[in-house]
N, C-alpha and C positions, 0 to 999 in steps of 0.2 A: 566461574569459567564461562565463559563465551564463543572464544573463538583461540586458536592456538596452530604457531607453524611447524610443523612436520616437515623436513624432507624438502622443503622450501616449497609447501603445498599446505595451503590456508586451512583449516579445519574449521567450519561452525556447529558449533552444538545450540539446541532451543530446549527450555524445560519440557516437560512431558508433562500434559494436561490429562485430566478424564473429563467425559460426555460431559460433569456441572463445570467446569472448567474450574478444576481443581488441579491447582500442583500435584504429582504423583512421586516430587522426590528425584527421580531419575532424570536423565539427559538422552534426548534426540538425537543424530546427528545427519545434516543434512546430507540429501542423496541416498541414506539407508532408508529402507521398506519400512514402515511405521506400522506397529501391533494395531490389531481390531482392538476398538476402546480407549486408542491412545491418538491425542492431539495434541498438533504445536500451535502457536499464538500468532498472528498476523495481523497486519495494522492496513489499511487503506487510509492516506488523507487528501479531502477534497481540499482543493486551496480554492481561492477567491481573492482576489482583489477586493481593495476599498471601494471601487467602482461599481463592483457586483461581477465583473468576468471570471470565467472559471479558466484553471489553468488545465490542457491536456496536455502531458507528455507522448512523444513519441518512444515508443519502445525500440531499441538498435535490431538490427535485422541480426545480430551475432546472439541474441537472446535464446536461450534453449527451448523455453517455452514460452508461447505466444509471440514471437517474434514480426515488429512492424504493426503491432497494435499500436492503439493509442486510452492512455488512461489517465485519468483524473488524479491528477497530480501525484504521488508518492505511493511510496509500499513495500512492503516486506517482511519477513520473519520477524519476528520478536527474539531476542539472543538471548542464552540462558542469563540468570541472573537479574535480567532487566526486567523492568513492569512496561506495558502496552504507549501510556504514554510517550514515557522517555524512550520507545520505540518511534515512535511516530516524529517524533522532535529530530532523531536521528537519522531516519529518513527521508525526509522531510530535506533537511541540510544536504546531506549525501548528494540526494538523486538533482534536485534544485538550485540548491544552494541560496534559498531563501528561509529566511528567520521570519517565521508569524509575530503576528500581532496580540492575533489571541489565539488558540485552539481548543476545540471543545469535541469531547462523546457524541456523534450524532445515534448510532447503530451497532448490535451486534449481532451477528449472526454465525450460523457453526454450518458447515458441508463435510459432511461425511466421509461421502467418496475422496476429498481430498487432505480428509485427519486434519480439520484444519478450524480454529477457532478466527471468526474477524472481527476485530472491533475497528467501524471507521470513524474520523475525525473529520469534522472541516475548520480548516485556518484560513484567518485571515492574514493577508502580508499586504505592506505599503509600498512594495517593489515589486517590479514585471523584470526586473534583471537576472532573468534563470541561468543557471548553472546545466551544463550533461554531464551524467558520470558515463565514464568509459566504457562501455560494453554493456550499458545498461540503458541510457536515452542518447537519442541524437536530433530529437528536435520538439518543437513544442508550439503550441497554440494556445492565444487567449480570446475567448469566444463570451459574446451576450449570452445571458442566458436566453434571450429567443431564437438564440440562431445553435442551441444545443442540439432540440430534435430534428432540424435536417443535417447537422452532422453526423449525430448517434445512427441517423436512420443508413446514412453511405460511407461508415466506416466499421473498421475492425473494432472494438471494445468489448471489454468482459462485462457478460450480462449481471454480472450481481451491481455491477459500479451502475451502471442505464440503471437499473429497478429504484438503486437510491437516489438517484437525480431527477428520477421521475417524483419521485416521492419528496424533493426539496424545492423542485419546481412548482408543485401540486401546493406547500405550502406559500409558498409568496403571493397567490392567486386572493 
């Protein structure tokens, strides 16, 4: 079970993790309040070019949360029954509409305040031909990596994504 229509109103459910990021057995369901102790799964993937550019998407201004940001390429829930990568893959396609090349585990990290486990990925893909999904991006940038921190520094983006682009930048040095 993943997702299912009601009433002609999409339903998504996410397994329910604890703090080791352990399966708990039970089902999520988004937009419900989520117990103290209990976490869903979400994927971040950086993409990149063969060239070395990183992709930002823009986020659609119809976005409930964080609306008009810009993020480093994909993201989203992990859906019940699925594992983190074949999350990532699926998002990845969705929101882009690009097929990597390779994908790899770069990080994981857990936030509390938002019951929320991340593991991000970076892909590589041999196409700059992005895709928006509807009510989800509406535009998008491919940036050097030296021209990332005067971007990061005058736009909207979620600080967990800037910490680890600092931290992939830091490496190529």
């Amino acid at each position: 079970m993943n997702s299912f229509i009601l009433g002609g109103e999409e339903m998504e459910y996410w397994d329910a993790y604890d703090e080791q990021r352990e399966r708990q057995g039970d089902f999520l369901k988004r937009g419900q309040p989520i117990a103290e102790g209990q976490y869903h799964l979400c994927v971040n993937v950086f993409v990149r070019h063969l060239d070395g550019e990183f992709l930002l998407m823009h986020r659609s201004p119809e976005k409930e949360i964080h609306p008009n940001y810009y993020e480093f390429g994909a993201g989203g829930s992990v859906l019940a029954g699925e594992d983190s990568m074949t999350a990532a893959y699926r998002e990845l396609r969705e929101e882009t509409g690009l097929i990597p090349r390779e994908i790899q585990l770069i990080e994981q990290t857990t936030s509390p305040k938002d019951h929320c486990h991340f593991d991000f990925y970076e892909a590589t893909v041999t196409e700059k031909d992005v895709k928006y999904q509807e009510g989800e991006t509406d535009g998008h940038i491919w940036l050097k990596p030296s021209e990332l921190r005067y971007f990061m520094n005058r736009y909207p983006l979620f600080q967990n994504q800037k910490q680890i682009v600092e931290k992939m930048l830091q490496s190529e040095k």
